[in-house]
N, C-alpha and C positions, 0 to 999 in steps of 0.2 A: 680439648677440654682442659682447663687449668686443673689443678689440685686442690685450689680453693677455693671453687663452683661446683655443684651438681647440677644434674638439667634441671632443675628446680629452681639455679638459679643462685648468687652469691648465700653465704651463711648467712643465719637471721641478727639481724642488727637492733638495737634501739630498742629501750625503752620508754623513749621520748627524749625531749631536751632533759627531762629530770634525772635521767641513767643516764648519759651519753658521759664517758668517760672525757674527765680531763685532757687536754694536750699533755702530756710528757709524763703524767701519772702512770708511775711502773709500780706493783707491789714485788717487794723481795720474800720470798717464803724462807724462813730457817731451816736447814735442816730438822735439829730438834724438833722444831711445830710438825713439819712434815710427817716426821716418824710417829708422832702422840697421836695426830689425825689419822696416820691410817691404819695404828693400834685400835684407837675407839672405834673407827666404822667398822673395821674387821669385825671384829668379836661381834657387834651387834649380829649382823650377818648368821655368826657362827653358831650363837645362840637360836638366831632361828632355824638354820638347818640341821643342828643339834636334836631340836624338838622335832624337827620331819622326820628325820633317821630313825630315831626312838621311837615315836608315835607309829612308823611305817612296820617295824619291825617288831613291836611289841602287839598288834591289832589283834592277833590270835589269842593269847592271854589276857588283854584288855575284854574281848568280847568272851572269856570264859568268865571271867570276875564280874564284871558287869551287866553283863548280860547272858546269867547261868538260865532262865528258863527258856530260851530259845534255841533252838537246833541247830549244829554246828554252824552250817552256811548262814542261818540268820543272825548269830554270831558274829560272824567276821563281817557280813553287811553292816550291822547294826556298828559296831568298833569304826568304819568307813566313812560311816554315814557323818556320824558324831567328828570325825575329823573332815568329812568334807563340809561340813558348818562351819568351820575356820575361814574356809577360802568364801564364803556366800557375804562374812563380814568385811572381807580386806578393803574389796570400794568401800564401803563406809569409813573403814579407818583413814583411806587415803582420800577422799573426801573432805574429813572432818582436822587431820593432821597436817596433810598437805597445806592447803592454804594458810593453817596456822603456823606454818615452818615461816611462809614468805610477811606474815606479819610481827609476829614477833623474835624469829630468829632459830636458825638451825639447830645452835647448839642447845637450846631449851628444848626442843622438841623431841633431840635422840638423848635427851637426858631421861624425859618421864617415859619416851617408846622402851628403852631397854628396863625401865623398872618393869614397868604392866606387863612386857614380853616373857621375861624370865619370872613374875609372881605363875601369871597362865600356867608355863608347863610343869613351875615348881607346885602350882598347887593340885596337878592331877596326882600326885606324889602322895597327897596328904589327906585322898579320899579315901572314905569308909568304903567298903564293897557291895555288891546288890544283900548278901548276907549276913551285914550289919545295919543297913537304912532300909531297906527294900528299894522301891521304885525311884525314890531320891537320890537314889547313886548315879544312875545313867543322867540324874538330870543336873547335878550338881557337878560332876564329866563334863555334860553340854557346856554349862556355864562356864568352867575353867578354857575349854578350847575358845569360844566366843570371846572372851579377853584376850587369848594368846591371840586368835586373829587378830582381832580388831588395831590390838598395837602393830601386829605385824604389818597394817598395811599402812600405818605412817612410820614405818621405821626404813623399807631399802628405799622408795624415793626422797626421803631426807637422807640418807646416810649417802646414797648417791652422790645429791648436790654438795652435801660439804666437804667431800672427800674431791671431789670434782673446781670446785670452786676455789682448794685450796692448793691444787696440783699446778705447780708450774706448767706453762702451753708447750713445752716441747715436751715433755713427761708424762704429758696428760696420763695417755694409754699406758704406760707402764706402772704408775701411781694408782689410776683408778683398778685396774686387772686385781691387786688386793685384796680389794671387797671382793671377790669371787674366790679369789683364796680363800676367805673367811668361810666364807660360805661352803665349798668344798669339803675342807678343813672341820666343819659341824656336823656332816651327815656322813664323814669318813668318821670319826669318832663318835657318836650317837650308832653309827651302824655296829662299830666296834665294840663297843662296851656291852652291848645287846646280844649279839653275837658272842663274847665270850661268857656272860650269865646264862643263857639256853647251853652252855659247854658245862660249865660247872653245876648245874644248879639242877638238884629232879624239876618234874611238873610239877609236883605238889609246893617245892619253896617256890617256885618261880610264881606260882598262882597267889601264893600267901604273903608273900613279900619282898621277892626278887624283883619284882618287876618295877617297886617303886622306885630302886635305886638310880637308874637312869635319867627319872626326872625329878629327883631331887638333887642330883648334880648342877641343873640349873642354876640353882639359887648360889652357891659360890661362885658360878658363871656369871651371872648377873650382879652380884657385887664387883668384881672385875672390871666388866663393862661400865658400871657406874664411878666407879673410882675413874675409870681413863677419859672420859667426858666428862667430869667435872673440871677435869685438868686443860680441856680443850679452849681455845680462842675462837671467834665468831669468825666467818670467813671472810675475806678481801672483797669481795663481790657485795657479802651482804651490809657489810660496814658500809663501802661506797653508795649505795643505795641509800641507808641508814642517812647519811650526809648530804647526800642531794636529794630527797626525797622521803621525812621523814614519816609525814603522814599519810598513812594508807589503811583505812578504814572500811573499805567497802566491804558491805554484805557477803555471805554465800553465793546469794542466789546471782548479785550483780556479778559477781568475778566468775559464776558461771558463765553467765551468757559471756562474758566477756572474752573468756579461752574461746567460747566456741566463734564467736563472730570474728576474732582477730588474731586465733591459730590454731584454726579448723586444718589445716594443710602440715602445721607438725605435731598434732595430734593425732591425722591418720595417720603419718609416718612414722610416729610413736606406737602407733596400734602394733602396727605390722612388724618393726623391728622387735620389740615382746613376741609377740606370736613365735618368731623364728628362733627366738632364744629357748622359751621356753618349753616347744612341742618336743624337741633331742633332750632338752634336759628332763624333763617329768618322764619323759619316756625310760631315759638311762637309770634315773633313779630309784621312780616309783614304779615301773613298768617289768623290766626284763630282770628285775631278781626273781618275782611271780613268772612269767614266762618261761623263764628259763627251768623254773623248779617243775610246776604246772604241766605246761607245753611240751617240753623236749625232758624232763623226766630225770634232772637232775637233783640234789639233794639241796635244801636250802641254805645250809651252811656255804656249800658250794660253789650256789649263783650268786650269795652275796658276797663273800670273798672275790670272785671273778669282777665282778663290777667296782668293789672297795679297791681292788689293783688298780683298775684301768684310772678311776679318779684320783687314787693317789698319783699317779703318772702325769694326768693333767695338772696337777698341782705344779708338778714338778717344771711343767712344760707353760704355764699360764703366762708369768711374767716377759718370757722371749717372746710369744704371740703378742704382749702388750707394745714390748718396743717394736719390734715390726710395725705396728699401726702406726707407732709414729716416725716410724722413716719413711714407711709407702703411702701412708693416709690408713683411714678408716675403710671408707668404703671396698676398697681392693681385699682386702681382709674379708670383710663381712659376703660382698659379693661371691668370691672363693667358697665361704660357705654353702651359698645357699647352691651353688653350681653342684658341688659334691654332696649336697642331702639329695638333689635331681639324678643323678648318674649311681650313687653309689649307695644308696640305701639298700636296692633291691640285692645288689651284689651283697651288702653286707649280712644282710639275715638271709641267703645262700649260705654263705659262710658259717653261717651260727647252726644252721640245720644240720651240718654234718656231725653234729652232736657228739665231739669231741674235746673236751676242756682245752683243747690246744684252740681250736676252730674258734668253740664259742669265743674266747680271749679275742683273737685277732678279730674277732668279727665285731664283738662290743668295742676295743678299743674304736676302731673304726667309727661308728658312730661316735666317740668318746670325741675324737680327734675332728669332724665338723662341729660336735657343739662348742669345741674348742673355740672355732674362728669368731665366734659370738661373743660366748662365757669374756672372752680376752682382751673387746672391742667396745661392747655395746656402755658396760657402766662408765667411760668416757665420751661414749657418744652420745646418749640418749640425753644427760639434762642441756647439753651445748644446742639442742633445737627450742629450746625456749628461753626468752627475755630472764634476765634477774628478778623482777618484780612478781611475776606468775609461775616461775621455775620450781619448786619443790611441790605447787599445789598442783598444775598442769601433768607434771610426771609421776606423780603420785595417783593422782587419780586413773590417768592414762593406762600408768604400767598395772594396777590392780583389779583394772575392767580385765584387759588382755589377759590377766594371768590368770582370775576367776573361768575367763571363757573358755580359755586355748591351753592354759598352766594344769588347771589342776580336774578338767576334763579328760587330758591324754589319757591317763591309765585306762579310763573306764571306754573309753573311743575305741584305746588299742584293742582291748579285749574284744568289744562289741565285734569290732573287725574280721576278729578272728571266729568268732562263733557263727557270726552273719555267713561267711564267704568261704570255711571249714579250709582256710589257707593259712600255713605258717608263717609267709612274708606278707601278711597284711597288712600289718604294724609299717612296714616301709612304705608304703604309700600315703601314712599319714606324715612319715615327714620328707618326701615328695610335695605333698601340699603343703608345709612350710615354707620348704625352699622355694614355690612358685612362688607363692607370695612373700616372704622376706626380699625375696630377688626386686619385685616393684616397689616394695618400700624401702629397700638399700639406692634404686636409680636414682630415684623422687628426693632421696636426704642429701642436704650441703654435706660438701666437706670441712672439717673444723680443726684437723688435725693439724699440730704447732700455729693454732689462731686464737688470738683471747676468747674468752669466753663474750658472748653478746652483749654488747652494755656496759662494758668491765674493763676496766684497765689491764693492761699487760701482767700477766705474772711470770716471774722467771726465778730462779734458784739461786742467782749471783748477784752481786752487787756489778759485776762487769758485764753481765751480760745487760742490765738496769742501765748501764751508761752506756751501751753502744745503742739502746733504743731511741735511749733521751739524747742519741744525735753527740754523745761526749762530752753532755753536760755533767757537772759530779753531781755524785752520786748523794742523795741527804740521808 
């Protein structure tokens, strides 16, 4: 099998004659442009896992403030609930944003998703409590999260494609692995900051007013974000597009049907690669700090320290997994994954039962370390299975089906698992079924790794490396 085939078949090509890149058309990325690109997408990112960290870990005092006539456990449902309304709008966002990425342009779109994103969590900050509105509080909560999704789900498949779009092809995986950084990087610090106010702070400030401070940090987040995307350039892909194909008009409904009739085959491949990203991560993040404290009867500060290590480690470790992908390919990367969520999951939560801070460590790392092969691969992989013309709205839509389904179900799966079957290694067998399936949808994906993007002129990082494509013609 070549490197640049899956059994699927070569990588996806063409957007028609009206995409098909020029003969000898090479784009050179600057450094400088590089480095602003993958500041702006980052932070986007970071901003949203900023707000998961916080929201995850503030839930208990959220549902004391807001929801004081209800009994504890109703409490912490009810605080859950209202954040998993978040994830119920992210298809729509990605829906409604997506598509408006591929019409009017990338950088427009993570310019208004990072305002809307960071008003969302900056305005839970700025709510009255059920003690000052009454009933209006949990609903005006609601409404704050329902923005923060809604942007959320047109912000990582745009922020994806432009960070992707704008990565030189042999770089790809090591440029795009960034955005995960960002992302990382959000919910290590949102976990952080949360974690150190439950240290310093009684119950009584934390109920009264500690708790805002987390998500009013946003809002300097968010101007941030906003400054570094205004500064941004439209990407090489969508410029080219732009020039050979400037009119593109069609409806919602038409560019519906139109993914599905003409990339129905990397849209399930899209499904499935999500699925396998997401089931290890929700699991690591939103899953095993509760378990751990819960289940095996550790202290909460505890299990979330133990889990903030093991991510700051991935942090550490993300960018080498990215160049790896691009000297062996994508798929060997991802495949590797899904083999070790198969074989070593069960062994892992073994390891975490011996209920040893030493133990659990190595045994989350462990899990840490497969979602690794994903976290480090996929946001290089995932927009190169779609055309330029349908590429932010395809992946958009795609990644925010799977992540509503398979994302942000995990926690409540794991758990069910566990009560269902009164076994501690439950949870591994859900991602057991990740790894089967990620495994069919890593055979079924082309390989893309050091190949232009579909549609798209070559992008490379040198002016010399531009002239040995163009055959040694010079360079313009």
């Amino acid at each position: 099998m070549s490197e640049d085939a899956g059994p699927g078949g070569p990588a996806p090509t063409g957007d028609g004659a009206a995409g098909s890149p020029d003969p000898g058309a090479v784009t050179v990325v600057r450094l400088g442009d590089l480095r602003r690109t993958v500041a702006a997408t980052a932070v986007g990112n970071m901003i949203e896992w900023f707000d998961f960290g916080v929201y995850s870990f503030t839930a208990v005092t959220i549902g004391r403030v807001f929801f004081p006539e209800a009994s504890q456990s109703a409490q912490l449902l009810s605080s859950f609930a209202t954040f998993a309304a978040a994830f119920l709008v992210r298809p729509l966002g990605g829906l409604f944003f997506g598509p408006l990425s591929d019409r009017i342009g990338r950088k427009r779109v993570l310019v208004f998703t990072v305002i809307t994103m960071s008003l969302g969590t900056f305005a839970v900050g700025l709510l009255p409590g059920f003690a000052q509105v009454g009933v209006w509080a949990p609903v005006l909560l609601l409404l704050a999260r329902l923005v923060q999704g809604f942007s959320t789900g047109g912000e990582y498949g745009s922020a994806m494609t432009f960070i992707t779009e704008h990565s030189p092809d042999r770089r790809r995986g090591f440029v795009a692995s960034w955005l995960e950084f960002g992302t990382l990087t959000g919910f290590v610090l949102g976990a952080s900051l949360v974690t150190l106010l439950t240290s310093v702070l009684s119950t009584a400030d934390l109920d009264s007013w500690g708790w805002r401070i987390p998500f009013l940090v946003a809002g300097p987040l968010g101007l941030v974000g906003l400054y570094l995307r205004l500064r941004l350039t439209e990407t090489p892909a969508f410029e080219h597009l732009e020039t050979r194909a400037p009119k593109r008009s069609a409806g919602l409904r038409r560019e519906a049907k139109e993914l599905v009739r003409h990339q129905r085959r990397p849209l399930l491949v899209c499904l499935g690669l999500v699925l396998v990203l997401n089931v290890p991560s929700y699991l690591l993040t939103a899953y095993l700090p509760s378990y751990l404290s819960a289940q095996l009867g550790f202290s909460q500060n505890t299990s979330l320290i133990v889990v903030v290590v093991v991510l700051v480690i991935l942090m550490v470790l993300l960018q080498f997994a990215g160049r790896l992908s691009d000297r062996v390919g994508r798929r060997p990367v991802m495949m590797t994954g899904c083999v070790l969520l198969v074989v070593l999951s069960v062994p892992a939560f073994l390891i975490i039962q011996q209920r040893t801070v030493v133990a659990v460590f190595f045994g989350t790392l462990l899990v840490g370390l497969m979602y690794l092969c994903f976290d480090s691969t996929e946001p290089g992989t995932l927009p190169t299975l779609f055309p330029t013309r349908v590429r932010a709205g395809a992946l958009s839509i795609t990644y925010n089906i799977s992540t509503s389904l398979f994302g942000g179900t995990t926690p409540l799966v794991a758990a069910a698992l566990v009560d269902g079957t009164h076994s501690l290694i439950a949870p591994a067998f859900l991602l057991v079924a990740a790894g089967l399936v990620g495994g069919i949808a890593v055979y079924f994906a082309p390989e893309t790794a050091r190949r232009p993007m579909p549609a798209a002129p070559p992008v490379v990082a040198t002016e010399e490396e531009a002239a040995a494509i163009r055959g040694g013609a010079p360079a313009s």
